[in-house]
MDTraj code that builds the backbone (N, CA, C; nanometers):
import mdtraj as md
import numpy as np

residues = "UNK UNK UNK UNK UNK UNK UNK UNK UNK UNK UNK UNK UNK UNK UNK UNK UNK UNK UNK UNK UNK UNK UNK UNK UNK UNK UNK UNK UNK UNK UNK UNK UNK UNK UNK UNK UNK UNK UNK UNK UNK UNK UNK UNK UNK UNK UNK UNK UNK UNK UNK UNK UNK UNK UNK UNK UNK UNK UNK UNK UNK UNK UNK UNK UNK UNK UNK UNK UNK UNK UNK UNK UNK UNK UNK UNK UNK UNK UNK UNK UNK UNK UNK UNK UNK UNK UNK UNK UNK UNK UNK UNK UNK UNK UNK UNK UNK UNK UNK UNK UNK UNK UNK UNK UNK UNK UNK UNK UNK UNK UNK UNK UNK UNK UNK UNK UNK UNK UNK".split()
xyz = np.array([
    [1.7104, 2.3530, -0.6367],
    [1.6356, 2.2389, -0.5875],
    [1.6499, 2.2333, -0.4352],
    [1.5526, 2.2108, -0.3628],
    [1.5389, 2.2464, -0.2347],
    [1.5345, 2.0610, -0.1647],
    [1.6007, 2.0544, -0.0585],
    [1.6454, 1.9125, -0.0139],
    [1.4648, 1.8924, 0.0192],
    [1.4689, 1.7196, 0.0223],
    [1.3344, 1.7147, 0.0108],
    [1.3278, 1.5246, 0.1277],
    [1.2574, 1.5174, 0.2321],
    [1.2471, 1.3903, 0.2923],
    [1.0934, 1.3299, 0.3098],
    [1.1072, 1.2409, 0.2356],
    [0.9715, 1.1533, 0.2691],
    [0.9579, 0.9904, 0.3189],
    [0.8685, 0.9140, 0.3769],
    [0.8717, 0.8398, 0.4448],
    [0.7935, 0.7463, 0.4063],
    [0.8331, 0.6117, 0.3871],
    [0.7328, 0.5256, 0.2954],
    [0.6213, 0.5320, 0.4276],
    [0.6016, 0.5480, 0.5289],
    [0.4899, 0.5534, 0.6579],
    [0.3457, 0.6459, 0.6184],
    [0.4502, 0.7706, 0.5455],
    [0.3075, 0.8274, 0.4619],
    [0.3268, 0.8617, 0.2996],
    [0.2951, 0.7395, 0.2625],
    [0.3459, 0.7613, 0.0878],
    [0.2485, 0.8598, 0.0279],
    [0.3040, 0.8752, -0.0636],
    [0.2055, 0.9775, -0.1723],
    [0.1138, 0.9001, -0.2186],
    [0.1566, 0.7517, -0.2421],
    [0.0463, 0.6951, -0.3468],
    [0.0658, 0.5029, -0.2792],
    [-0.0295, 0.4356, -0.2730],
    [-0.0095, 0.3839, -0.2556],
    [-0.1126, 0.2693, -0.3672],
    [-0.0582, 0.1688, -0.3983],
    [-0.0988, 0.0967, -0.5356],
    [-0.1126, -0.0217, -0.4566],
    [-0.1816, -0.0895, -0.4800],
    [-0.2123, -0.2717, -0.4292],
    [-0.1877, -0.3014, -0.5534],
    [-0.1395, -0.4334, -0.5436],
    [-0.1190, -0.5221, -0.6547],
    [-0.3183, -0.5784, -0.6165],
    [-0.3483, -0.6985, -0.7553],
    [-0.4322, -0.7614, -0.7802],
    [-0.4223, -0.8500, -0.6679],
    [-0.4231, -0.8482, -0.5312],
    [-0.4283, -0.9620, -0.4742],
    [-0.2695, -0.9813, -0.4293],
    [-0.2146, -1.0113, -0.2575],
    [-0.1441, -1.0140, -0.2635],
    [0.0103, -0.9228, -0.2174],
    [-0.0737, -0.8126, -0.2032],
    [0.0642, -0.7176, -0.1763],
    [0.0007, -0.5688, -0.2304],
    [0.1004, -0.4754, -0.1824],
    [0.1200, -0.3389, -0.2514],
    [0.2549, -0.2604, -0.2685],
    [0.2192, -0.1631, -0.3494],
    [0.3574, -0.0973, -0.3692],
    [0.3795, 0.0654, -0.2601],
    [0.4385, 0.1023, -0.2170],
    [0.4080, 0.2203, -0.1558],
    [0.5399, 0.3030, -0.2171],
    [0.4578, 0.4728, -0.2940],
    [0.5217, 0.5119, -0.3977],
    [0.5327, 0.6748, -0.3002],
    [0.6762, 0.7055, -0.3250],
    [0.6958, 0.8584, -0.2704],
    [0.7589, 0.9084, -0.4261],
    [0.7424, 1.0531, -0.3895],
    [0.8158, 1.1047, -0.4666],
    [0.9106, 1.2040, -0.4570],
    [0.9898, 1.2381, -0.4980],
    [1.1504, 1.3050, -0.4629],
    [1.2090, 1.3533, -0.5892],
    [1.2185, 1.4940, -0.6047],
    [1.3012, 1.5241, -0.6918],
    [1.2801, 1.4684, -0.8290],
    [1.1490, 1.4996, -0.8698],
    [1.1050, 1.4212, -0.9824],
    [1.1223, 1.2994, -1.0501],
    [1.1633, 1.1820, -0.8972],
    [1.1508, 1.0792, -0.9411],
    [1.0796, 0.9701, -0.8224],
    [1.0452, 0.8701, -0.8826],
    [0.9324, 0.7693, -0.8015],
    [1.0270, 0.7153, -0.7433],
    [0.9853, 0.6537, -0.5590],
    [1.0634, 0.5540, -0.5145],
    [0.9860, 0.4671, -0.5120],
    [0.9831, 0.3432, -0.5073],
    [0.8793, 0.2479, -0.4389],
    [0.9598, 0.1814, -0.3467],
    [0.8477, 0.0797, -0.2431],
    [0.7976, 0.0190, -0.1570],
    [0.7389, -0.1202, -0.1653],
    [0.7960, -0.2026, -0.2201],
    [0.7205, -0.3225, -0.2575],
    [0.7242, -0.4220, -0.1881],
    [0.5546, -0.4804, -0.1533],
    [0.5508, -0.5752, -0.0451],
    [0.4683, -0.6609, -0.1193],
    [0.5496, -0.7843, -0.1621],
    [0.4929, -0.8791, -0.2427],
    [0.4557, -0.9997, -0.1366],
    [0.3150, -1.0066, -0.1028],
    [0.3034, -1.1436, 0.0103],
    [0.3175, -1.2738, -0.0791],
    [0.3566, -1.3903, 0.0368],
    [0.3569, -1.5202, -0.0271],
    [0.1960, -1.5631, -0.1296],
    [0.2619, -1.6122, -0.2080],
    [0.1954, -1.6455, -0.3332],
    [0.1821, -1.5751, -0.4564],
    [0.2023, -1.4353, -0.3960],
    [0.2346, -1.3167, -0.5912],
    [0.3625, -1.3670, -0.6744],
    [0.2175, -1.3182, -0.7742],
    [0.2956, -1.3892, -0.8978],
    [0.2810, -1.2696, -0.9778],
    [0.4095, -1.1855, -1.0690],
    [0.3276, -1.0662, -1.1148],
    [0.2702, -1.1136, -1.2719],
    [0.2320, -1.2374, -1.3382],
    [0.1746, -1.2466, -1.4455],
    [0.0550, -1.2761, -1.3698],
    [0.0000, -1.3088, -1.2018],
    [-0.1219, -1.3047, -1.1645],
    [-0.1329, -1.1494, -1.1086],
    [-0.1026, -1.0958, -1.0501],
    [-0.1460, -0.9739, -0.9481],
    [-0.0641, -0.8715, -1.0091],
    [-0.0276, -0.8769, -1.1044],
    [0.0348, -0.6763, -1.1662],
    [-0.0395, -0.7093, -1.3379],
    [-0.0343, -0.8187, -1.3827],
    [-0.0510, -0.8299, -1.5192],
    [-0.1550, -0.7448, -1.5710],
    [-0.2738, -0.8008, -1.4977],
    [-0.4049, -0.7199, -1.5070],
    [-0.4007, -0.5553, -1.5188],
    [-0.3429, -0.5225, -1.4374],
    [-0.3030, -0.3332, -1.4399],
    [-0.1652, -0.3266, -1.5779],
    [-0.0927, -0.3765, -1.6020],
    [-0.0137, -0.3639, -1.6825],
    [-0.0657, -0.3832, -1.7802],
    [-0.1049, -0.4319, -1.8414],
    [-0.1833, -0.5106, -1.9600],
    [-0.0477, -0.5309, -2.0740],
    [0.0814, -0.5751, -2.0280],
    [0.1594, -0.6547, -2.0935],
    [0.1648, -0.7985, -2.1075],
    [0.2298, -0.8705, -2.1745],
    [0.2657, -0.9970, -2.1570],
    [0.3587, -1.0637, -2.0608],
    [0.4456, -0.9484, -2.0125],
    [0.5246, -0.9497, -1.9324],
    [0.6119, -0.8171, -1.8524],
    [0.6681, -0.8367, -1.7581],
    [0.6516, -0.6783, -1.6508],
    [0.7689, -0.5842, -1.7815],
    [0.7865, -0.4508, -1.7757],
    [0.8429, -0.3804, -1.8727],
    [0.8812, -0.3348, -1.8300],
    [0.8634, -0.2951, -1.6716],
    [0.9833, -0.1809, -1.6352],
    [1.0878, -0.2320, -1.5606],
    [1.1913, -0.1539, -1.5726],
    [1.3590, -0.1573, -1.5326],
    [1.3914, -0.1454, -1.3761],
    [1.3877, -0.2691, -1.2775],
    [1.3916, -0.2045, -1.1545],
    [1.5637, -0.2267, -1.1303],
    [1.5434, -0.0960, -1.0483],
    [1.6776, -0.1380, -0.9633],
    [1.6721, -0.1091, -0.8216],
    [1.6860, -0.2070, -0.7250],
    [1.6701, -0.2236, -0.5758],
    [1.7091, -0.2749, -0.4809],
    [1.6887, -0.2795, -0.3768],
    [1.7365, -0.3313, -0.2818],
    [1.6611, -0.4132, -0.1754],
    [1.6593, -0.5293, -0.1730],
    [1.6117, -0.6723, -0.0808],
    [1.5771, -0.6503, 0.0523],
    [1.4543, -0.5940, 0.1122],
    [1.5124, -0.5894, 0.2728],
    [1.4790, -0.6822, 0.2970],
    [1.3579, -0.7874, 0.3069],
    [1.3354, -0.8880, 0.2953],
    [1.2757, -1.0343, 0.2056],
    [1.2857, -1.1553, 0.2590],
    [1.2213, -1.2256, 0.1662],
    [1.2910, -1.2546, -0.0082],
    [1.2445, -1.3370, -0.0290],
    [1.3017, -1.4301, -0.2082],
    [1.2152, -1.3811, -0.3033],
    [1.2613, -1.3743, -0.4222],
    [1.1574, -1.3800, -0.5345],
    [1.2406, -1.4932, -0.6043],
    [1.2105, -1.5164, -0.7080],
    [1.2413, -1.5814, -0.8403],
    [1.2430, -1.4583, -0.9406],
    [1.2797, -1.4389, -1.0579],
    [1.2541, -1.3954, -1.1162],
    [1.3229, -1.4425, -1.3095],
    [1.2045, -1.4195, -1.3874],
    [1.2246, -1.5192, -1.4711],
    [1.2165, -1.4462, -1.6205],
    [1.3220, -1.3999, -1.6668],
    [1.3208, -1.3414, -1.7895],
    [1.2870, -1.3735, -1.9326],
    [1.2490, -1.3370, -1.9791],
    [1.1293, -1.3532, -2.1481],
    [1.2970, -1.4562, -2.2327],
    [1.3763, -1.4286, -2.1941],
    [1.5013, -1.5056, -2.2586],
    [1.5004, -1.6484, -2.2361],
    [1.4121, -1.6925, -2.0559],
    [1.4509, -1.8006, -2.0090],
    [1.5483, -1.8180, -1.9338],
    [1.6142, -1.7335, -1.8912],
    [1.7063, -1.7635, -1.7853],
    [1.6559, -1.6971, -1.6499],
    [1.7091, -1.7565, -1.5375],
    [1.6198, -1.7073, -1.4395],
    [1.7306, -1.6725, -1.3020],
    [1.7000, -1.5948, -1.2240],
    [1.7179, -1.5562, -1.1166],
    [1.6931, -1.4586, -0.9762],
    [1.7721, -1.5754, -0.8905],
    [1.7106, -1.5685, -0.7602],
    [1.7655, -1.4063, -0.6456],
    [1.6495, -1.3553, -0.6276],
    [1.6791, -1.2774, -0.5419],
    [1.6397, -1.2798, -0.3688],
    [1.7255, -1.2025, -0.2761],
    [1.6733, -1.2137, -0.1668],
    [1.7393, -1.1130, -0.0540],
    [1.6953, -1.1319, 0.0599],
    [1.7012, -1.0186, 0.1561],
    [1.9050, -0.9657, 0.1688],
    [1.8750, -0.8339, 0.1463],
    [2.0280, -0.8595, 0.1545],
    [2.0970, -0.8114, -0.0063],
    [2.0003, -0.8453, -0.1241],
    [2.0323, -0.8546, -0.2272],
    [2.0365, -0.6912, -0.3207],
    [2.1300, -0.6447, -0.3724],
    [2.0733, -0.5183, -0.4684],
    [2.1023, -0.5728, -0.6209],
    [1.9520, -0.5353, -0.6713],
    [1.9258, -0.5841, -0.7983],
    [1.9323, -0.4818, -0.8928],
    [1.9344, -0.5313, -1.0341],
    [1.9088, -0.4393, -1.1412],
    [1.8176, -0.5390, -1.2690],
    [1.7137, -0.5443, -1.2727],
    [1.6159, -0.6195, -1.3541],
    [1.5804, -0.5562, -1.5188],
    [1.5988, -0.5853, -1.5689],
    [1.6057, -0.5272, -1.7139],
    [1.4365, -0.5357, -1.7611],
    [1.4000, -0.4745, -1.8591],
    [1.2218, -0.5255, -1.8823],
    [1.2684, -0.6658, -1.9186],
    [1.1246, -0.6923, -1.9590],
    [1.1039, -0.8522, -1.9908],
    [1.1305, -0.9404, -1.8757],
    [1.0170, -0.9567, -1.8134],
    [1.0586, -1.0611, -1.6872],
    [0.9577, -1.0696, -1.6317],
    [0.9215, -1.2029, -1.5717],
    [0.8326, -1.2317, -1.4699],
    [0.8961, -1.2431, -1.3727],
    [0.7926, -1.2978, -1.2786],
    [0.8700, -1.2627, -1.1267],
    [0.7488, -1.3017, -1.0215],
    [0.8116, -1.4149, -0.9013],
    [0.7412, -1.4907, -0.8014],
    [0.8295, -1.5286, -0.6820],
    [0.7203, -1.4609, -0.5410],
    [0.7484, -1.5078, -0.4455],
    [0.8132, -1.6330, -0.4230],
    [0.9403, -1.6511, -0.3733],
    [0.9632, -1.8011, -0.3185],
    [0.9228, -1.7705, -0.1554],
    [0.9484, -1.8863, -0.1150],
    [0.9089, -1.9290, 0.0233],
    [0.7721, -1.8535, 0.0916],
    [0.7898, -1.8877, 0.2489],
    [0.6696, -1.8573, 0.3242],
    [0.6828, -1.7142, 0.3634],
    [0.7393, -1.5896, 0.3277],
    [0.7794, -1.4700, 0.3821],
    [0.7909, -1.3995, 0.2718],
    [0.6644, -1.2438, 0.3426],
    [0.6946, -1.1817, 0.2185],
    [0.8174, -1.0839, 0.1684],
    [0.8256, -1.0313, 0.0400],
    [0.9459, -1.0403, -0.0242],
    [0.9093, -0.8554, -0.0189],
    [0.9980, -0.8137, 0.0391],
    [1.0125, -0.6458, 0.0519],
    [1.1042, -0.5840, -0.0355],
    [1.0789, -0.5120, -0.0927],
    [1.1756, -0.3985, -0.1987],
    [1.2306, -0.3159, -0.2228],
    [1.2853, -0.1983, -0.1878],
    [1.2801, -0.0662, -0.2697],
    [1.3229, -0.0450, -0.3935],
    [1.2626, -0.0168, -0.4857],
    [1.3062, 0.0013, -0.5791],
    [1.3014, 0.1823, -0.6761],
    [1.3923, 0.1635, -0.6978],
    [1.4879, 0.3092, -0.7596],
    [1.4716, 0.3236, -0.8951],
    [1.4350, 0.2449, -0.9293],
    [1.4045, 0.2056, -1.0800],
    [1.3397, 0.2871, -1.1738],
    [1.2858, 0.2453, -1.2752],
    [1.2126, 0.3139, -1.3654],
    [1.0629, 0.2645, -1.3429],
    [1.0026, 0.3295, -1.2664],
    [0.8886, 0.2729, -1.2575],
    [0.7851, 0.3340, -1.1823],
    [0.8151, 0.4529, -1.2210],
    [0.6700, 0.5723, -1.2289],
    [0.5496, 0.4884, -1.2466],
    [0.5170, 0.4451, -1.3308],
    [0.3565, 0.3699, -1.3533],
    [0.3955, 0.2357, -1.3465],
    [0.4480, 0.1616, -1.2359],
    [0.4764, 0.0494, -1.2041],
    [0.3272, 0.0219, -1.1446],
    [0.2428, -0.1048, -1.1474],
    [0.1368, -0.1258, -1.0535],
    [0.0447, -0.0490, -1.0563],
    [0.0109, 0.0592, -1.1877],
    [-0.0881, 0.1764, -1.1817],
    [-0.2017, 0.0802, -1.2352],
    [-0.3117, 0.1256, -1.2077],
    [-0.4180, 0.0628, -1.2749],
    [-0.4340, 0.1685, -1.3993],
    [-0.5486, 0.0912, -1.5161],
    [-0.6230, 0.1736, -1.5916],
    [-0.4934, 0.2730, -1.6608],
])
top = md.Topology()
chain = top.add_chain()
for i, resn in enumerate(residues, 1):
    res = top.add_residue(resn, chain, resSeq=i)
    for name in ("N", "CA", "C"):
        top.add_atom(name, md.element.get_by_symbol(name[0]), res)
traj = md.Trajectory(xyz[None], top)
């Protein structure tokens, strides 16, 4: 395996959410990074649902906060808050919404090859 550097500046793929934000996706060593720039007001049962066509988000992120809050709100009912600064690990089953006036930046390491894919 040959060392490999890429730059979210020129992603491989880049996905918009429904309104709202996009994801910017590299790839490395046969796995997806993302880039997630959720602006104030995404909600992903409004702006990912539509491309997902779940009831609720399914994939497993795990990441790191550079900026900005979410909420995030699991199919169990219990809920929690993330934010700049923060490294997460999100299990499926969960919604998930911008808090405040600033948008909420990501990387996520996760499982989430067809995160935000349309169709």
């Amino acid at each position: 395996m040959a060392a490999e550097v890429k730059n979210f500046g020129s992603p491989d793929e880049t996905r918009p959410f429904d309104g709202n934000g996009q994801a910017k996706a590299v790839e490395l060593a046969g796995h997806t990074v993302l880039e997630g720039t959720f602006e104030p007001g995404w909600k992903w049962s409004v702006n990912v649902k539509p491309l997902a066509g779940t009831d609720s988000c399914q994939a497993a992120h795990f990441g790191y906060v550079l900026a900005g809050g979410m909420t995030i709100y699991m199919d169990d009912g219990s809920e929690i808050e993330i934010k700049a600064g923060d490294v997460v690990a999100i299990p499926p089953g969960h919604d998930a919404e911008v808090t405040g006036s600033e948008a909420c930046v990501m990387v996520d390491f996760g499982e989430i090859g067809d995160y935000a894919k349309g169709g």
